[in-house]
C-alpha positions in Angstrom: 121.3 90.8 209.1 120.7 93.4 206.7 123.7 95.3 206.0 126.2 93.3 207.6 129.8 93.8 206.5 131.4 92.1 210.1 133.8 89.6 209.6 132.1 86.8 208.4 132.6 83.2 210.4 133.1 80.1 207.7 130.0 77.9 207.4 131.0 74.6 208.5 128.2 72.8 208.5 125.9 74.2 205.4 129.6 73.4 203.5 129.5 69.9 204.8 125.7 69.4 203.5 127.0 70.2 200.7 130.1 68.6 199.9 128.8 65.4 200.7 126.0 66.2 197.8 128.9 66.7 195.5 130.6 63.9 196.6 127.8 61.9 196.4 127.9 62.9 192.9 131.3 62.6 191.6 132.6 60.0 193.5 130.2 57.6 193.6 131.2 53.8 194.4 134.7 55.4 193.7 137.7 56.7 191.1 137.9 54.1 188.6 140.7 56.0 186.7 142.6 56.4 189.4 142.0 52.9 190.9 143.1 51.6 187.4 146.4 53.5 186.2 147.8 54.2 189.9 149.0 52.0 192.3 146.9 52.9 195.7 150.0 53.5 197.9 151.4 56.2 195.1 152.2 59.4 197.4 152.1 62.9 195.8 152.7 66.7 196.6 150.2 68.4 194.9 150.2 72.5 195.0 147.0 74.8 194.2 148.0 77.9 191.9 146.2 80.8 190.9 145.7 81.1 187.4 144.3 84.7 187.2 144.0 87.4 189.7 141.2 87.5 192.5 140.3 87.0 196.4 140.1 84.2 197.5 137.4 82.7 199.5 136.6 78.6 200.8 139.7 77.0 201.1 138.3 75.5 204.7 136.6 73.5 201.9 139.8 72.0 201.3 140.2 69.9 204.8 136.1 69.1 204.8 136.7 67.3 201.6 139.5 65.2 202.5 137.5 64.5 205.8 134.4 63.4 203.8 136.8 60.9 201.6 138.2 60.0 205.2 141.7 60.8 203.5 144.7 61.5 205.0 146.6 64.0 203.1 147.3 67.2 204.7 147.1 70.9 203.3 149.2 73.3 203.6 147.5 76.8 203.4 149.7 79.9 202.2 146.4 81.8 202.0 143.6 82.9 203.9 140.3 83.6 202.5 139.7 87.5 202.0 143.4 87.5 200.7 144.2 88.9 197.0 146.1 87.1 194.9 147.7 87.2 191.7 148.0 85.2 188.6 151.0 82.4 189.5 150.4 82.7 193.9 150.8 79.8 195.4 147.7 79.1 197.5 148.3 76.0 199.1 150.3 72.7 199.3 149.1 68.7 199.6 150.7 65.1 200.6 148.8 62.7 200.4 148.4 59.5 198.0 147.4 60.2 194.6 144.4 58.1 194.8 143.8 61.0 197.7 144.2 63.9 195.8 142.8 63.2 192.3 139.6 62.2 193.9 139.3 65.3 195.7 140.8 67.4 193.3 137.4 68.5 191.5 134.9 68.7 194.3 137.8 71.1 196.3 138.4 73.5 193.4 134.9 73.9 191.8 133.8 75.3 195.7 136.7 77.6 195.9 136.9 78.4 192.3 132.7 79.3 192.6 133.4 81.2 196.3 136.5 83.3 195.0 134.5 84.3 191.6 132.0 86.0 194.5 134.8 87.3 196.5 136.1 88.8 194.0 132.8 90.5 192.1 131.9 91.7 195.7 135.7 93.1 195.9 135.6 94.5 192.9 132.2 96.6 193.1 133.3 97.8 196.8 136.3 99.2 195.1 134.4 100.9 192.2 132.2 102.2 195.4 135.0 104.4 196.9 134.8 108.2 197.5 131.7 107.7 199.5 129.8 105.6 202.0 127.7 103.5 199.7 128.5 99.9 200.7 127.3 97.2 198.1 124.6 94.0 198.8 123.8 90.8 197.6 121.0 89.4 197.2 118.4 86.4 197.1 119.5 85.3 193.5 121.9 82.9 194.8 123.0 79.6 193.5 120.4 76.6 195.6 121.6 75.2 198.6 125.1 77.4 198.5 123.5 80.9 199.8 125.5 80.5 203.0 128.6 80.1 201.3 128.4 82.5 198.9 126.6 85.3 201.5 129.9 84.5 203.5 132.0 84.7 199.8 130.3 88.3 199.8 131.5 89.5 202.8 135.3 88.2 202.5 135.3 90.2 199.6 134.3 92.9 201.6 130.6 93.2 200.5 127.4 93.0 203.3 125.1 91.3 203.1 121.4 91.5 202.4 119.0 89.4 204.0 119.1 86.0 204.2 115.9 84.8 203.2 112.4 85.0 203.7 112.1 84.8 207.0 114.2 87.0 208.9 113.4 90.5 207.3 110.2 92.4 206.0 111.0 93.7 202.2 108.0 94.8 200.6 108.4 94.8 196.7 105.8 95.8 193.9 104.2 92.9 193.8 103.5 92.8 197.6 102.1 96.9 197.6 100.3 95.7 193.8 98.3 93.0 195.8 97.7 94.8 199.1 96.4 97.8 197.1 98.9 100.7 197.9 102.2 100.9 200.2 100.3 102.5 202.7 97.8 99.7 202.9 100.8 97.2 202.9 103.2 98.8 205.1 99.8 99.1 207.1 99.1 95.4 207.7 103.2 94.5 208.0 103.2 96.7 211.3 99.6 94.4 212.4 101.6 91.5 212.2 104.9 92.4 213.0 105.2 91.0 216.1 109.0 90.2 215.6 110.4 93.9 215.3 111.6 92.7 212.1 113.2 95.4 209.7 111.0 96.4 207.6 112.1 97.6 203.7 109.7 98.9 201.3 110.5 99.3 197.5 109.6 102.8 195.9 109.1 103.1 192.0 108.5 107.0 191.8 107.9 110.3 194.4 104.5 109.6 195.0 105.0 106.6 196.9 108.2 107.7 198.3 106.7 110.7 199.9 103.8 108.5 201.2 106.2 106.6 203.4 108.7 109.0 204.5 107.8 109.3 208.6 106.2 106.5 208.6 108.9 104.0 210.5 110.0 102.5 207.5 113.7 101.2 208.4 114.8 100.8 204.6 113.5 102.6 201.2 114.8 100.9 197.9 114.4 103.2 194.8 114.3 100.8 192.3 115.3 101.3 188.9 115.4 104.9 189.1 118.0 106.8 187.2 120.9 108.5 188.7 119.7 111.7 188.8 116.3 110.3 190.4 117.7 109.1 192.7 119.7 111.9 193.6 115.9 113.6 193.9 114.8 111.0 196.0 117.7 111.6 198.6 117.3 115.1 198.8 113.5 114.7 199.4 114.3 112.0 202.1 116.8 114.3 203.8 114.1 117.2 203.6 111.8 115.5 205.9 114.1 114.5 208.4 113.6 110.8 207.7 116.2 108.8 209.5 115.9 105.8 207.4 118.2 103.8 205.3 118.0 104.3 201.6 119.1 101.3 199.3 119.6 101.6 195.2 118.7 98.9 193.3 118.0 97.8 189.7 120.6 97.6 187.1 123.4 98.2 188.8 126.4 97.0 187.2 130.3 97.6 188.1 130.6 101.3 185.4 127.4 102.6 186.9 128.3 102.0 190.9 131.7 104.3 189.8 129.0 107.2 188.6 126.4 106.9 191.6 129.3 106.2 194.6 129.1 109.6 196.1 125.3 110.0 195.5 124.9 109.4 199.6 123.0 106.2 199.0 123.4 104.0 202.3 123.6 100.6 199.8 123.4 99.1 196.5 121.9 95.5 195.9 123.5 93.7 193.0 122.3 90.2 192.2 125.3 89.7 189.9 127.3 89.2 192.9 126.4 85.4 193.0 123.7 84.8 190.2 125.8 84.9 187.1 129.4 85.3 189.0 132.5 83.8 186.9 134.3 81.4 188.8 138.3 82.2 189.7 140.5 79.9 187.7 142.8 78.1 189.8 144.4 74.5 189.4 146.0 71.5 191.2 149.2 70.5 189.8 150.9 67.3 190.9 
């Protein structure tokens, strides 16, 4: 749902679909290292440490995985996803046998490393967002196949989220009003078909089409790539004609510029860098 920011519930099943793809991967007929330099009753404590600061997000990964490998080490968890750690934190502890935990080992941390880098950009621009009500977005530029994960990344870093996908939200963009002729002929045949009450966002590139919307039950505007001080304009032109509606920036937002524009009195900010081009948190199993 657009601009939810509620406390998000782990995905269990999307993560399994997708563990079992990495698995299926990496694993393979098995660990021939492992198999080969270490006996297969070995036991080990293992312990997962964070190597730089962040927020940390997926560590119910840790459990599915072991499940998959129909292992039977246990975790110990000394963090919670959403919680901010610091270079050196000890994030959790496992006992299993070593075969256990080595073959593991990479699946676990490349989903929690990817799902903390997310947490933590989404942290990160929420922070620089202070002073005023602007809450930040993601988007659709997600990684394939992990847009669950990292929607649900988004929001334990304390980011909303955007829409989901395709389906469950009307967002008309240039191309869409480019093809339909105008946004008045596009919002014009969204409300025909909208038989859904779906929201309904349309994108605005300059005044003219802004002001051609305004009144017109539009739930969402986006200025897109409009300066700050244009989109300063836009708002007070909105709040001029008493237009209720939801106004959302967009277009080259990055982390110094969300600092300049936080108390404009935009409603949102969409950043695709929130899970597009993320870095992923460095954090490592030690036995």
């Amino acid at each position: 749902m657009y601009g939810d920011n509620s406390k998000p519930v782990f995905p269990v099943e999307d993560a399994l679909t997708m563990i079992r793809l990495a698995l299926a991967e990496d694993v393979r007929t098995g660990d021939v290292t492992s198999a080969w330099t270490i006996p297969a009753d070995q036991k080990q404590h293992a312990r997962l440490i964070a190597k730089e600061d962040g927020v940390l997000a997926g560590l119910p990964i840790i459990e599915l995985v072991f499940k998959e490998l129909k292992a039977k080490a246990t975790v110990t968890l000394h963090k919670q996803d959403g919680d901010v750690v610091k270079k050196g934190d000890l994030i959790a502890e496992l006992d299993g046998t070593t075969h256990e935990l080595l073959t593991g080992e990479r699946t676990l941390l490349n989903f929690i490393q990817q799902l903390s880098g997310v947490a933590t950009v989404a942290h990160t621009f929420q922070e620089a967002l202070k002073g005023g009500k602007t809450k930040v977005l993601d988007t659709r530029k997600t990684v394939p196949g992990f847009r669950t994960l990292q929607k649900y990344a988004v929001r334990v870093g304390g980011g909303s989220n955007h829409r989901m996908g395709l389906f469950d939200m009307v967002l008309v963009k240039d191309n869409h009003i480019a093809a339909a002729g105008g946004v008045l002929e596009a919002l014009a045949v969204v409300k025909k078909h909208n038989t859904q009450n779906l929201m309904v966002e349309m994108e605005v590139e300059n005044f003219d089409q802004l002001r051609a919307l305004l009144n017109k039950g539009v739930d969402v505007i986006m200025l897109d790539n409009m300066s700050n001080e244009t989109m300063a304009e836009a708002l007070k032109i909105i709040k001029e004609s008493g237009d209720k509606c939801l106004v959302e920036g967009s277009g080259n937002m990055t982390l110094e510029r969300a600092k300049e524009i936080a108390t404009l009195g935009l409603d949102f900010i969409s950043v695709g860098a929130l899970t597009h081009s993320v870095k992923a948190l460095d954090i490592s199993m030690r036995i």
